[in-house]
C-alpha positions in Angstrom: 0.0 0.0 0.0 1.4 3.6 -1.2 1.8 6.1 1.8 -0.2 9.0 1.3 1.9 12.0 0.6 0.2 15.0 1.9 1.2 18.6 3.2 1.4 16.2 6.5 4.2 14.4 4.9 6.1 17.7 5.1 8.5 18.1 8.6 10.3 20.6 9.5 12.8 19.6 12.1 14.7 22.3 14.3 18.7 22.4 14.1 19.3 20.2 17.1 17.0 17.3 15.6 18.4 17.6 12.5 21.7 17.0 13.6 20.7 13.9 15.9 18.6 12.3 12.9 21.4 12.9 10.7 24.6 12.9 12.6 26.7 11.8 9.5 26.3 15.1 7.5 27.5 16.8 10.4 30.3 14.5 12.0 30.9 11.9 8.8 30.1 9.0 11.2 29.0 7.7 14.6 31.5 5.0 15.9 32.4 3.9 19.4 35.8 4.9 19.4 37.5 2.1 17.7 38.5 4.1 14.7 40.4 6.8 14.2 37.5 9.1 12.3 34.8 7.8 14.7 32.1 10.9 15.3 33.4 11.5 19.3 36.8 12.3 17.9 34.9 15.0 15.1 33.7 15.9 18.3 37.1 17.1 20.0 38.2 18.1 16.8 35.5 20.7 16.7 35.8 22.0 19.7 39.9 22.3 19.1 39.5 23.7 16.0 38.3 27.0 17.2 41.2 27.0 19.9 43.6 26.3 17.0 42.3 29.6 15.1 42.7 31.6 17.8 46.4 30.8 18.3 46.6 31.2 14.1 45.4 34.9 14.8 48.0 35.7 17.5 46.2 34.8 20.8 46.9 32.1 23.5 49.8 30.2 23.0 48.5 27.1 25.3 45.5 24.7 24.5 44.8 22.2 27.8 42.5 19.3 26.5 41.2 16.6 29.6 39.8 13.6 28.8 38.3 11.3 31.5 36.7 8.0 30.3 33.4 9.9 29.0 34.1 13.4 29.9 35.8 15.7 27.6 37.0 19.3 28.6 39.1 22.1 26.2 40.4 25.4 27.2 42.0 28.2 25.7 43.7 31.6 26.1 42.5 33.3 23.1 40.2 36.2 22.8 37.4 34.4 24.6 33.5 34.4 23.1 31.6 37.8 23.1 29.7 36.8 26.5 26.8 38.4 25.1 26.7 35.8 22.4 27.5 32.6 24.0 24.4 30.9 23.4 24.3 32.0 20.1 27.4 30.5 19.1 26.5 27.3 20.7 23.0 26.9 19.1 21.8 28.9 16.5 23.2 27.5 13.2 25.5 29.5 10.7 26.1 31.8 13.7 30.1 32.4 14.2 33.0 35.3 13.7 34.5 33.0 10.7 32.3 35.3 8.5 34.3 38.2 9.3 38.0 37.2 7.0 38.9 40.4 9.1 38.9 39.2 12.4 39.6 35.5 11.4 42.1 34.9 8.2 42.4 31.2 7.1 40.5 30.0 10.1 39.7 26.0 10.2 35.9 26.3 11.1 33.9 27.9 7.8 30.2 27.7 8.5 29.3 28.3 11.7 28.3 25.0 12.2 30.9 22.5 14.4 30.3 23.3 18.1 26.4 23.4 17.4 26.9 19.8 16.4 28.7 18.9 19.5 26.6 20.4 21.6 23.4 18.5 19.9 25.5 14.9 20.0 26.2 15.4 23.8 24.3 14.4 27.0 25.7 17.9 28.8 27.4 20.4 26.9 28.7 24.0 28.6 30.8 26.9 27.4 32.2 29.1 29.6 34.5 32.6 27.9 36.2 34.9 30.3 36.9 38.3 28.7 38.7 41.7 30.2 37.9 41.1 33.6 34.3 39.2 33.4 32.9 35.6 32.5 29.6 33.6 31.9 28.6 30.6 30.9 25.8 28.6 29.6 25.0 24.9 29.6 23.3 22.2 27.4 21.4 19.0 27.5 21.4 17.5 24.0 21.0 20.8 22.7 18.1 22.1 25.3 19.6 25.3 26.9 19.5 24.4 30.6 21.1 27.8 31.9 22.5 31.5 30.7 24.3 32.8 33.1 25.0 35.9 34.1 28.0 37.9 33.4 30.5 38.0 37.1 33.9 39.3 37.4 36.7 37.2 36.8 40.2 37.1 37.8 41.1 34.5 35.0 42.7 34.9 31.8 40.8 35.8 28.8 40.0 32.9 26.9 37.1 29.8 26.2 36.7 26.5 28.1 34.1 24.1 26.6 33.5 20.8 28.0 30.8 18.1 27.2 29.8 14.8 27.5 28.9 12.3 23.9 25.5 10.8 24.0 25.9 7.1 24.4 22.2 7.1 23.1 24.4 8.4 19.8 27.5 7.0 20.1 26.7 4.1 22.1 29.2 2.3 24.7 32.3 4.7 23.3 35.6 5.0 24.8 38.5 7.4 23.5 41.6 5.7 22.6 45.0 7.9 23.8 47.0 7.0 19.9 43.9 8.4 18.6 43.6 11.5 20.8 47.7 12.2 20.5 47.7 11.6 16.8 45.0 14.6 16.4 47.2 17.2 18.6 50.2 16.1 16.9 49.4 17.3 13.2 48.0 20.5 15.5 51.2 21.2 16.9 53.2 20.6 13.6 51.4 22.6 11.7 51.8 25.0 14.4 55.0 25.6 15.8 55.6 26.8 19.1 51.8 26.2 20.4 51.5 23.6 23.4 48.9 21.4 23.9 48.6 19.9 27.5 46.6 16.8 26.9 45.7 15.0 30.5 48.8 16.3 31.8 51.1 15.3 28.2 52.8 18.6 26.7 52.7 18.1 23.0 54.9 20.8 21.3 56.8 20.7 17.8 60.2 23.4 16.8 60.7 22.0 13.2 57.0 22.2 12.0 56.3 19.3 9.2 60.1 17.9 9.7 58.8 17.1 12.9 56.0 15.5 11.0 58.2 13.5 8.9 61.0 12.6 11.4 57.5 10.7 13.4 56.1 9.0 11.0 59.0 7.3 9.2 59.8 4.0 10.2 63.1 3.7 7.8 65.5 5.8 7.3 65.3 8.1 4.6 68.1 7.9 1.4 68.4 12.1 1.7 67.9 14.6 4.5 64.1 16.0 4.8 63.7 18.7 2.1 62.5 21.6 4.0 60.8 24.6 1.9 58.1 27.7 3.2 57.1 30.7 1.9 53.8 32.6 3.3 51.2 30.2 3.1 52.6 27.4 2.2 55.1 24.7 3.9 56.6 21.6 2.4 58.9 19.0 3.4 60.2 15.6 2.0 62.0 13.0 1.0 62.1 9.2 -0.3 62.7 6.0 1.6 63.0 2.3 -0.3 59.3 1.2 0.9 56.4 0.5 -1.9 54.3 2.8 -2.3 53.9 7.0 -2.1 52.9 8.7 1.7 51.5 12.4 1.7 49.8 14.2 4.2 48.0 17.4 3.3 46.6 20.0 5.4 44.7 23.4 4.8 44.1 26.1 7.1 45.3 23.5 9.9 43.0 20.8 8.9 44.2 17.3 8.0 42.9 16.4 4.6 43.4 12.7 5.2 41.1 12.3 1.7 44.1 15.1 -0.4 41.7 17.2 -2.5 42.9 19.7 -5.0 46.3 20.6 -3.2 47.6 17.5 -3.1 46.9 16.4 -6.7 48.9 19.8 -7.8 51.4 18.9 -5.4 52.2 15.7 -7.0 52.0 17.0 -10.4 54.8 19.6 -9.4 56.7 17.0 -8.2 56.6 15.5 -11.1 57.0 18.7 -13.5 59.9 20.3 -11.5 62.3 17.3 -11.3 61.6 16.4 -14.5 63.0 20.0 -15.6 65.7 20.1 -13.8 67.1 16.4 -15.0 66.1 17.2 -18.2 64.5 13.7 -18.1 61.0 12.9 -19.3 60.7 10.3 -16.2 57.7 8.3 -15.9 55.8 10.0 -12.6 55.4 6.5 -10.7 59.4 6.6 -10.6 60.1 10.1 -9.4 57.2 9.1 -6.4 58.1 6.1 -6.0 58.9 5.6 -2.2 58.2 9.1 -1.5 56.8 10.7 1.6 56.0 14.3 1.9 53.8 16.7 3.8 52.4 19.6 2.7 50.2 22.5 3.8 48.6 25.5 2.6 46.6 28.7 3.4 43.2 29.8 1.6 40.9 32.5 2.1 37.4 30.8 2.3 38.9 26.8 1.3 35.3 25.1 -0.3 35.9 21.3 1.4 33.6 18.4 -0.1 31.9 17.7 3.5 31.3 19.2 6.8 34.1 17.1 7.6 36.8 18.9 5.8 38.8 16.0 5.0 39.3 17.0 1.7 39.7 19.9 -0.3 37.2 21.0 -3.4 39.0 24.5 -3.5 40.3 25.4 -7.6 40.4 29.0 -8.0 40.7 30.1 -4.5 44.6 29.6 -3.9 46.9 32.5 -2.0 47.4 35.8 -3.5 44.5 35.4 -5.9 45.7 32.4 -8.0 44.3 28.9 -8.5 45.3 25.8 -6.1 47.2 24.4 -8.8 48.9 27.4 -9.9 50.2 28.5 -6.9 51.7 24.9 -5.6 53.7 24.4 -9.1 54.9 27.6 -8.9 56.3 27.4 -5.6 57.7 23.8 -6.1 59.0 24.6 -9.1 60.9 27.7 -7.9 61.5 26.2 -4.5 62.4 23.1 -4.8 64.8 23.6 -7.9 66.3 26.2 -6.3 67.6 23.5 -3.2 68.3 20.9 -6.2 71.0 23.2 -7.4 72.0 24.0 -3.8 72.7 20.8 -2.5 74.0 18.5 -5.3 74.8 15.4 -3.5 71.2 15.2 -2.3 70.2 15.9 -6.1 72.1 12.3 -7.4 70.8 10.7 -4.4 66.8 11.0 -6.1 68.3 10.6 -9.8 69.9 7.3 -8.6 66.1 6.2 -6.9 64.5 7.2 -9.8 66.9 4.9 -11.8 66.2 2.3 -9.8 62.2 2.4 -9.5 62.4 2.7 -13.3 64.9 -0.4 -14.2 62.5 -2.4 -11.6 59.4 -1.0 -13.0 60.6 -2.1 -17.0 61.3 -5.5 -15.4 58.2 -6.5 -15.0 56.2 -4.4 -16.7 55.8 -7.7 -19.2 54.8 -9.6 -16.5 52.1 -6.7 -15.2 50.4 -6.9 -19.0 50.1 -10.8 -18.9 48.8 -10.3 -14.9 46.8 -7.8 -15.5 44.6 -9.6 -18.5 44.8 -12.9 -16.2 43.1 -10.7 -13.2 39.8 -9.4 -15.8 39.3 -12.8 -17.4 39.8 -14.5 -13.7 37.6 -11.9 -12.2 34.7 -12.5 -15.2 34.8 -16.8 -14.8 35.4 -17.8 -11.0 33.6 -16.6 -7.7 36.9 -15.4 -5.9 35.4 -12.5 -5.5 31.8 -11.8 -4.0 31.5 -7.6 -5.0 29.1 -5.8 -2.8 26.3 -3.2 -4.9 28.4 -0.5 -4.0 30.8 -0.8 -6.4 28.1 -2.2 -9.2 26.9 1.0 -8.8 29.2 4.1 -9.0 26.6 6.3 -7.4 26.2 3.9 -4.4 25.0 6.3 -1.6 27.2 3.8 0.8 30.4 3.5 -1.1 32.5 5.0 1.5 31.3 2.3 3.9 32.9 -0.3 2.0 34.3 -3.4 3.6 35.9 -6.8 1.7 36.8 -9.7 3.6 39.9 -12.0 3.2 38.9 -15.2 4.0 40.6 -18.8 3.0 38.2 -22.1 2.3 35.0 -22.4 1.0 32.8 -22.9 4.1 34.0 -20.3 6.1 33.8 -17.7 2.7 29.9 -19.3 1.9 28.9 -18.2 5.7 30.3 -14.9 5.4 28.9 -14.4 1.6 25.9 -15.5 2.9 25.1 -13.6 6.2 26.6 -10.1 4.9 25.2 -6.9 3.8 25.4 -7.3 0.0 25.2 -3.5 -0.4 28.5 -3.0 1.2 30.5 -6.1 2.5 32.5 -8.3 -0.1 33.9 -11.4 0.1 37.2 -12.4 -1.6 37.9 -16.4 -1.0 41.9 -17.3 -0.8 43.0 -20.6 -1.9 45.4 -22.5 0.2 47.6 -21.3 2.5 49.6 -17.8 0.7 52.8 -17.4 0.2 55.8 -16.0 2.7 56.7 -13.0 0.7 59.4 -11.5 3.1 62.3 -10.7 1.2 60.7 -10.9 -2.1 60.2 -8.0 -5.1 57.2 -6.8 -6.3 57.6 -9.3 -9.1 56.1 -11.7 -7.2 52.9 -9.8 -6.8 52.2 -10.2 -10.3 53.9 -14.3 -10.6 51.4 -15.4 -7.6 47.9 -15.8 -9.2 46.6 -15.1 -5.5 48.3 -12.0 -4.8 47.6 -11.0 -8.6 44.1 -11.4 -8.0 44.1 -9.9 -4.4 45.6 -7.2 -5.7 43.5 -6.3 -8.4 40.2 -6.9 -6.6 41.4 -4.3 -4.3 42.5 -2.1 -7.0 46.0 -1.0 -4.9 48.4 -1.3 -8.2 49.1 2.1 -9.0 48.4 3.2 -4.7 45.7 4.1 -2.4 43.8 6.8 -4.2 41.7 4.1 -6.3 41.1 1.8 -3.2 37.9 0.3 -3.8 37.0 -0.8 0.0 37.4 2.0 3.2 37.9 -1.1 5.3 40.4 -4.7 4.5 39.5 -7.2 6.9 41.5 -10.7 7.4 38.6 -13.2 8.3 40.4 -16.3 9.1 39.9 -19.4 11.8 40.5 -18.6 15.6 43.4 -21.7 15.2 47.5 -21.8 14.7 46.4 -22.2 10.8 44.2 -19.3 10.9 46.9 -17.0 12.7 49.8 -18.8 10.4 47.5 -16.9 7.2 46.5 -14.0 8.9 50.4 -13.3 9.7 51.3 -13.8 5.8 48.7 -11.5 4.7 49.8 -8.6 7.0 53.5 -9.7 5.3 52.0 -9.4 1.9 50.4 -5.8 3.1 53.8 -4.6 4.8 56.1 -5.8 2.3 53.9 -3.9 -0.8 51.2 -2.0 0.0 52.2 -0.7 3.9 50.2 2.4 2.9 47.3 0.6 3.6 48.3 -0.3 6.8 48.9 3.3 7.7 46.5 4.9 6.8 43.8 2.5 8.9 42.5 0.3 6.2 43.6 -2.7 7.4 41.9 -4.9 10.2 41.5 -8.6 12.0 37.8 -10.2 12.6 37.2 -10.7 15.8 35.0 -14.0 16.3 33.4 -16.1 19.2 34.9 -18.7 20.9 32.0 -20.0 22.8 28.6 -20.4 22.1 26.6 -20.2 25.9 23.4 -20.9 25.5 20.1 -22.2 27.8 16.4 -22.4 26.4 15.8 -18.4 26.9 19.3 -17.1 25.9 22.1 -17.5 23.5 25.8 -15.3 24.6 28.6 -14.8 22.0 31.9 -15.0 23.9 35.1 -13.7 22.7 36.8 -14.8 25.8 37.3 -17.2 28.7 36.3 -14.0 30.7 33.3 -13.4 28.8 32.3 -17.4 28.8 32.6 -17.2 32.6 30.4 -13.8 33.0 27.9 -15.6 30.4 27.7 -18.9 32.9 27.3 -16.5 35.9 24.2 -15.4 33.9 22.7 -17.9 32.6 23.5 -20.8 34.5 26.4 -23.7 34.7 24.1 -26.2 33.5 23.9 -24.5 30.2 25.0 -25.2 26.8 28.7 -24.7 25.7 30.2 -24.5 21.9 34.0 -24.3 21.0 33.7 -22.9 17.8 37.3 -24.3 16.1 36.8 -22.1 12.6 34.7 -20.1 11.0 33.0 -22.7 8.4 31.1 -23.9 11.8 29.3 -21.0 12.4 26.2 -21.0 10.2 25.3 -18.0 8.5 21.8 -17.5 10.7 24.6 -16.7 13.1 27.6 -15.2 11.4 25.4 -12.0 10.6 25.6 -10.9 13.9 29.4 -11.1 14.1 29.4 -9.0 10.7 26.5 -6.0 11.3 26.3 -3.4 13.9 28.3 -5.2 16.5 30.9 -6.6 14.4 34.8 -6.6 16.3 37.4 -5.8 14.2 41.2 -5.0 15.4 43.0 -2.5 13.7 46.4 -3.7 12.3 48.6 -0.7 13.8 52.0 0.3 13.0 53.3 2.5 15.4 56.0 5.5 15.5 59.0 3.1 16.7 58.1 0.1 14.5 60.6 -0.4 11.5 58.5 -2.5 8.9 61.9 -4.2 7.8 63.5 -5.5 11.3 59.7 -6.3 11.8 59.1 -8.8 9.2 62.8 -9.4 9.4 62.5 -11.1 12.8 58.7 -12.5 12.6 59.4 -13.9 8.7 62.8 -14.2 8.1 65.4 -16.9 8.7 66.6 -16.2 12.2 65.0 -19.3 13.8 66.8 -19.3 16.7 66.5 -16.0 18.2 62.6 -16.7 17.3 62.6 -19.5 18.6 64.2 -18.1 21.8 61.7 -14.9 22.0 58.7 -17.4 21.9 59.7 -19.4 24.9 60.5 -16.5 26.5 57.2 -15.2 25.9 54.9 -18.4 26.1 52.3 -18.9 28.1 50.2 -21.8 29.2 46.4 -22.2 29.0 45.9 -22.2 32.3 47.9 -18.7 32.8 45.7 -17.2 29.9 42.3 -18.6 31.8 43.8 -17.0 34.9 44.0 -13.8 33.3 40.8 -13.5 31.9 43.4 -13.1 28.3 43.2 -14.8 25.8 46.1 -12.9 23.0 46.8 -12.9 19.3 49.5 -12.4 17.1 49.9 -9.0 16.4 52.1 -7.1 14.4 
């Protein structure tokens, strides 16, 4: 029966409802925590962001951000809010100062928007601004003013504390994760040097801007020193390593476009232009990036991002001093840049050597890509290795971004997932056999191995990350030494080639059951001994108890709740200290005794694990 569409049909809904029935236009997602660019971390970032654009306009040189469990709390020592206008600014939509370029120039926040959605998404929300001599606040309940106070004197500094609680009816049992939180202030700090963040106690503060940024985030050593360049609006700094793949990280106004935009495409086409000019050398561009890692940042008047989120930039003809994006980046590399080539010589046969090399490896097997390539279309058109989700049938797939494939080996284990998933956005691609050990190996072998070839493509990682066809890789194998055995090649295969993808967060471990507990009323998942004891406290010791030893035994009635709205998964992490070479070196390569050592010295017996309430996996 049709619904009868009627001026009744027609709702108008008030900014805070709007912005709890649709959350992701406001915060991209809502998330428990787990990831990286979960909505309780947009949340923080909000709230920073105006701190940040304070200190860009010359006032407060000291952010203090405390987080405890659910409570989050950010002050600064700028100007502080009008205190006429602090419930304004907190609830009124397209209501802010970032209208006036006068009083904020290349400021992060654009449309008056980001604290209003914080304050909607929280259970208590309150702003308090102390300016020459006086202070007020106000305070929240998902939105609902609760109080405006009154204006007092104040002996405190000028400035703006804001501090709020996330709705767990949003966001449901969150938690913030430290890496996370420290990750965020870092590119804050680099991109602003001198300013201190005091993060629960932590003093976060950079000297060498996006050197500092580099220097972090490399786990190699780098074949040149960091190329350093800046003029006014506009900072650059990198260099090449001998890992696969290209690393960039952009930023405008402050904000970390983790999805590049307009900058960063000029950026690596003036990469590209520049040392080709001053080589004289028409190189191919995938060997003067090859192994490269750069950061970059610029300022814009008024930058046009694709999303509330800002994550990446839309901006063409909005660049400093009145030129285009594009214009502006190659003109500075090209000036820039050459100018240090010419400078510093030994640095300058350093790259032409790399470049040599990434293009006699490249014409090596470029043969072997052709004949890999053809075998990947017509294997792709006549086998069921790969089960696509509707996303990518459809290009304008409203859930394309929420993309998720999992890598699963045997054909029971991929029929329960292929069965029990969401077929608009969860694939399925079905290994065969155990893969291979690829430590020590060239990218040859990606192309040789008809799995990896076919991995490979379905993920569409050949020429890097930009044409990534799933936001999420997730290893799906047994629970078992076998399981953990294919689950530690793949994360070799990833490291070894593609350790962008690991880097960046795409990359992550299904978590299954262990036990099925179960009496005639209730059935518990347990991921745990712990949780298997808590679930026999509950339900009884007389009740019904499943060791599930792999995946295939888990029918797909009840795999889809281990795949939808509660699914596990464990982010495969590579942190700051972690070389990817000694890594893989000791875990993959041929020093069995020293392994062999580290695991006795590291084993521990069932018992010791029930003990504990621990049950641990192989991580990287």
């Amino acid at each position: 029966m049709t619904a009868n569409y009627s001026e009744e049909s027609i709702k108008t809904l008030d900014w805070r409802e709007h912005i709890r029935k649709r959350p992701g236009m406001y915060i991209g997602k809502l998330g428990d925590g787990s990831s990286p660019d979960d909505g309780i971390y947009l949340l923080l970032k909000e709230v920073l962001d105006n701190s940040i654009d304070e200190y860009m306009m010359g006032f407060g040189k000291i952010i203090d951000v405390e987080i405890n469990e659910d409570f989050v709390k950010v002050s600064d020592y700028g100007r502080g809010v009008p205190l006429g206008k602090l419930v304004d600014v907190s609830s009124k939509m397209n209501t802010g100062a970032k209208y006036d370029s006068k009083v904020f120039k290349k400021s992060v926040g654009l449309n008056g928007v980001g604290i209003k959605a914080v304050n909607a998404l929280s259970t208590r929300f309150q702003i308090e601004s102390v300016r020459e001599g006086k202070s007020r606040f106000a305070s929240f309940e998902r939105g609902i003013l609760l109080e405006d106070g009154t204006e007092t004197k104040s002996n405190n500094k000028n400035g703006t504390t804001i501090s709020f609680y996330p709705d767990g009816e949003m966001f449901g049992k969150f938690r913030f994760i430290p890496e996370y939180v420290e990750n965020m202030i870092k590119y804050y700090i680099y991109l602003n040097s001198g300013l201190k963040i005091n993060y629960n106690g932590n003093v976060f503060v950079s000297k060498n801007g996006l050197v500092d940024l580099l220097n972090d985030n490399m786990n190699e050593e780098s074949l040149y020193p960091i190329i350093h360049i800046q003029d006014e609006d506009i900072e650059v700094a990198l260099t090449h390593g001998n890992q696969y793949g290209e690393e960039y990280f952009s930023f405008v106004n402050g904000q970390h476009t983790t999805q590049g935009g307009t900058h960063l495409i000029a950026f690596r086409e003036a990469l590209v232009k520049t040392v080709r000019e001053f080589y004289k050398k028409d190189y191919d561009p995938s060997d003067i990036r090859a192994s490269v890692i750069a950061a970059i940042s610029i300022k814009v008047e008024e930058p046009v991002f694709e999303s509330q989120t800002k994550t990446k930039l839309g901006s063409k003809d909005m660049g400093p001093k009145g030129s285009s994006v594009r214009n502006f980046i190659v003109n500075f590399l090209s000036t820039h840049l050459n100018n240090y080539l010419h400078k510093n010589p030994e640095v300058a046969n350093i790259l032409l050597r790399k470049i040599q090399d990434s293009e006699k490896e490249r014409k090596a097997i470029s043969g072997i890509q052709k004949l890999a390539r053809d075998r990947a279309k017509k294997a792709n058109l006549h086998n069921k290795k790969l089960r696509d989700c509707r996303a990518h049938y459809n290009s304008n797939h409203a859930r394309k971004s929420e993309s998720t494939i999992f890598i699963t080996e045997g054909d029971s284990a991929s029929g329960s997932i292929t069965k029990s998933r969401d077929v608009n956005t969860q694939a399925v691609f079905s290994l065969k056999g155990k893969p291979l050990n690829t430590y020590g190996l060239t990218k040859k072998i990606v192309y040789e191995n008809e799995e990896f070839n076919l991995l490979q493509s379905a993920l569409n990682i050949e020429e890097g990350l930009d044409d990534l066809r799933y936001k999420n890789v997730v290893i799906a194998t047994d629970a078992d030494v076998d399981g953990m055995h294919i689950r530690l090649l793949l994360i070799t295969f990833f490291l070894q080639f593609f350790p962008n993808l690991v880097r960046k967060g795409h990359l992550y471990v299904l978590k299954t059951p262990l036990f099925r507990v179960r009496n005639k009323k209730n059935t518990h998942y347990c991921y745990n001994e712990g949780e298997k004891r808590a679930a026999l406290d509950k339900l009884g010791k007389s009740s019904e108890i499943t060791r599930f030893k792999g995946l295939g035994e888990i029918s797909p009635d009840e795999f889809k709740y281990f795949i939808g709205e509660d699914i596990r998964l464990e982010p495969v992490r590579l942190h700051k200290d972690d070389s990817i070479s000694e890594l893989l070196s000791f875990y993959m390569g041929k020093n069995t005794p020293d392994r062999q050592d580290f695991i006795i010295e590291n084993l521990r017996i069932e018992e010791d694990l029930v003990e504990e309430d621990l049950v641990e996996e192989l991580e990287v």
